[in-house]
C-alpha positions in Angstrom: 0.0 0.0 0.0 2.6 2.6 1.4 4.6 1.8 -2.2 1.8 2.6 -4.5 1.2 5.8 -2.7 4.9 6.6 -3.5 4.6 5.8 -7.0 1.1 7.6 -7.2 2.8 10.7 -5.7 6.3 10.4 -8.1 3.7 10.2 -11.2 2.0 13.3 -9.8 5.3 15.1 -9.3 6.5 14.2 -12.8 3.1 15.0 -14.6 3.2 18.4 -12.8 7.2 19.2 -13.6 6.2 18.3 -17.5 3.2 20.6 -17.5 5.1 23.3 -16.0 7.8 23.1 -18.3 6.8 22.1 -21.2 2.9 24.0 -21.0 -0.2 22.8 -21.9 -1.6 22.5 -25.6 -3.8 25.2 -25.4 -1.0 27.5 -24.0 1.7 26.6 -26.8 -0.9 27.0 -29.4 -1.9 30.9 -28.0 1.5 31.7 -27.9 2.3 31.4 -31.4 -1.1 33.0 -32.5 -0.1 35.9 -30.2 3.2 36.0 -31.7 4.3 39.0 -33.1 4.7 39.9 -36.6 8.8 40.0 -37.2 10.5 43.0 -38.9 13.2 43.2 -41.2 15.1 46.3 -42.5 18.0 46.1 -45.1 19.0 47.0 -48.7 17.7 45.5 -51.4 20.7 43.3 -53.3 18.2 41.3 -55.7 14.5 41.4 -57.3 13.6 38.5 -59.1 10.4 37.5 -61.4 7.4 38.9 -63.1 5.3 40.9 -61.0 3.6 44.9 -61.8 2.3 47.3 -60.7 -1.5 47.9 -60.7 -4.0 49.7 -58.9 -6.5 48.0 -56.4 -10.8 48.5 -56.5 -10.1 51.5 -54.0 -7.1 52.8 -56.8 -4.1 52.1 -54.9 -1.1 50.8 -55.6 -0.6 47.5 -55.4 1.7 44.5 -56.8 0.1 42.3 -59.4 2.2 39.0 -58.7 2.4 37.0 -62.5 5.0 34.1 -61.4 7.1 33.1 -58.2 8.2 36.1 -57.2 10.9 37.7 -54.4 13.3 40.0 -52.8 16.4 39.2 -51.4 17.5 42.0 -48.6 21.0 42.6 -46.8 20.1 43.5 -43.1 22.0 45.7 -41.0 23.7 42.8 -39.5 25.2 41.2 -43.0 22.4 38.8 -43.1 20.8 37.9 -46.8 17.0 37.6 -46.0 15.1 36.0 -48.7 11.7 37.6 -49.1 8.9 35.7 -50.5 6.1 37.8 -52.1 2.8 36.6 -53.3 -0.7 38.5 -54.1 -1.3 39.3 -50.5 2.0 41.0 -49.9 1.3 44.4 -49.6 3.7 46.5 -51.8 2.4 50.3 -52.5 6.1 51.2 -54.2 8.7 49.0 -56.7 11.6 48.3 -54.8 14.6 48.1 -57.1 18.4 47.0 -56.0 20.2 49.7 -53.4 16.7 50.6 -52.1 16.4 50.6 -48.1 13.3 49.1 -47.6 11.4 47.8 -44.3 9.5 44.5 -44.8 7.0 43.0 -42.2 6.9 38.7 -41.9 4.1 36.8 -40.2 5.1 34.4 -37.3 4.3 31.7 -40.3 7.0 33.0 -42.5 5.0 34.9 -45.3 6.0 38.2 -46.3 2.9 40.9 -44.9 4.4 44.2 -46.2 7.4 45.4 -48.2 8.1 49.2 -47.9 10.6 51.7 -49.5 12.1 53.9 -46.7 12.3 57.6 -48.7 16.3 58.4 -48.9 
């Protein structure tokens, strides 16, 4: 009796220690839907595929993706960032090599927002 009170009591300790440091489900899952957009700011080195400008229903800008298109950046810290852009990438300005531009990337990875920072 007295040894499967022990044991009952180690499982409880150990169930407790992996809750508390690993978290529940539910908790790991609301962290990364809470998680913050990431933001990147460096030059533009490279521009590659077919993409346009157009304007939107309300008549803005927007980019009018045609084929697998992206952006690779040079951060501050020497780091080559690849952007990936796609028809919900909000772009209201080409971005062209030597441009310093600020881009905004979901906790997922996609690209958000691309913008030209005005020399």
């Amino acid at each position: 009796m007295k040894s499967l009170k022990s044991t009952s009591l180690a499982t409880a300790f150990v169930t407790v220690g992996l809750v508390g440091a690993l978290g529940s489900p539910a908790e790991a899952q609301s962290q990364s839907e809470s998680s913050p957009s990431k933001v990147v700011t460096g030059e533009v080195a490279q521009v590659k595929g077919e993409f346009h400008m157009a304007k939107d229903p309300q008549g803005e800008l927007t980019l009018d993706i045609v084929d697998k298109s992206y952006v690779i950046i040079t951060s501050h810290a020497g780091d080559e960032v690849r952007l990936e852009l796609d028809d919900n990438t909000k772009v209201r300005k080409r971005v062209n090599p030597g441009d310093k531009i600020v881009a905004k990337i979901s906790p997922q990875g996609h690209t958000l927002s691309v913008t030209r920072l005005e020399p």
